[in-house]
C-alpha positions as CSV (number, residue, x, y, z in Angstrom):
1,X,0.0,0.0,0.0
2,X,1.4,3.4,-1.4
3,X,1.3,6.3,1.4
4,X,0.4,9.0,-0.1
5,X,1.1,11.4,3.2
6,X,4.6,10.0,3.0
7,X,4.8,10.5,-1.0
8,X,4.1,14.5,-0.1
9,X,6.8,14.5,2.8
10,X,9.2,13.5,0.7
11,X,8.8,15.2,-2.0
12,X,8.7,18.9,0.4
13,X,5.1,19.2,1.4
14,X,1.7,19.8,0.1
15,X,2.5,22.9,-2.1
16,X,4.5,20.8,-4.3
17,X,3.1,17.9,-3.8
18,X,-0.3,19.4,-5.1
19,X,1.1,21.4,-8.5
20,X,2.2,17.6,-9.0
21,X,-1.8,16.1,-8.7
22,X,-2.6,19.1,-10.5
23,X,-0.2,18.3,-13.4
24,X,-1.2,14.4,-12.9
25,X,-5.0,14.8,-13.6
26,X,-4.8,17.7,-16.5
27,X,-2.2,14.7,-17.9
28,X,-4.3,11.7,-17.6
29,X,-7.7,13.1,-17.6
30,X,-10.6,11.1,-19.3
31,X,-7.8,8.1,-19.5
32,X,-7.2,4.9,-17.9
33,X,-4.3,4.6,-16.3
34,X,-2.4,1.8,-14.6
35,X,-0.2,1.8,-11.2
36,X,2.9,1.7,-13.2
37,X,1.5,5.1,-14.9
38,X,1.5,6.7,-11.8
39,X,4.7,5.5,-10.2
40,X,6.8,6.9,-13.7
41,X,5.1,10.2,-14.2
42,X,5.8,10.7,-10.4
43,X,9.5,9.7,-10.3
44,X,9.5,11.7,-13.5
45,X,7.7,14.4,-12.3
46,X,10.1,14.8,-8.9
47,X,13.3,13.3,-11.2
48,X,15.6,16.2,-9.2
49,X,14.5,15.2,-5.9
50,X,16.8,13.6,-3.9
51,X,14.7,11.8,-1.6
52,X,12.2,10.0,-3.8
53,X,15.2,7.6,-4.3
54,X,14.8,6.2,-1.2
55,X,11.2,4.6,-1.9
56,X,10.8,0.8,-2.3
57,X,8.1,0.3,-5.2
58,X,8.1,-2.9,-4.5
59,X,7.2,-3.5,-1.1
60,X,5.1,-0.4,-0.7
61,X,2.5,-1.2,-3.7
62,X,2.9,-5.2,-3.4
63,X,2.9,-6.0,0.2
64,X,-0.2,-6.4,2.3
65,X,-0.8,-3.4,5.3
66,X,-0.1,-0.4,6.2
67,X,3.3,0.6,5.8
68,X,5.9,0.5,9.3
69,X,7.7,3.0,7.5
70,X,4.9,5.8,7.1
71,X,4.2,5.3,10.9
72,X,7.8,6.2,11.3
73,X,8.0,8.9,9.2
74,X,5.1,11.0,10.7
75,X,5.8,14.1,13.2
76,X,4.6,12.7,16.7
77,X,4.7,13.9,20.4
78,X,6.3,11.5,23.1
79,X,3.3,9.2,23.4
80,X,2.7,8.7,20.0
81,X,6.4,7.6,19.8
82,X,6.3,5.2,22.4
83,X,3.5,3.9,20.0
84,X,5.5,3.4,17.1
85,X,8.3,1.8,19.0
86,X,5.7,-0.6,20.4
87,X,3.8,-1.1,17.3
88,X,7.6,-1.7,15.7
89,X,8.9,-4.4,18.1
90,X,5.7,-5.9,17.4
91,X,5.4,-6.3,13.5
92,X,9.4,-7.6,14.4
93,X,8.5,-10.0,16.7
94,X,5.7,-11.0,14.2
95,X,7.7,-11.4,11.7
């Protein structure tokens, strides 16, 4: 599963991360499109940023769950990080 909150954190925010949906739907508008589609024109789309290299296509749109990593990711206050970290030992003790 794809997070699209993380997508827009890495990419610097909502302001560019919404001239990018912009530019998506005037480019694919009254098409059909497939997942592939949208992965390319956004790694096209962002090509100079840095961070978008860190994603992992794979896992994110092929495994089942919410992603550990957008959990991670997300601004928190000290009990929602004491969240993570249990919710973390526990998908690693799961797996």
């Amino acid at each position: 599963m794809v997070d699209i909150a993380l997508l827009q954190g890495l990419v610097g925010g909502s302001k560019p991360f919404e001239a990018f949906l912009k530019a998506y739907l005037q480019h694919f508008k009254f098409k059909t499109l497939t997942t592939t589609d949208f992965k390319d024109y956004f790694c096209n789309y962002f090509k100079d940023t840095q961070a978008i290299q860190q994603i992992d296509w794979q896992t994110w749109l092929y495994s089942p769950g919410v992603s550990l990593t957008f959990f991670m990711c997300q601004p928190c206050s000290a009990v929602d990080l004491l969240d993570k970290q249990a919710l973390s030992l526990r998908l690693n003790l799961e797996a």
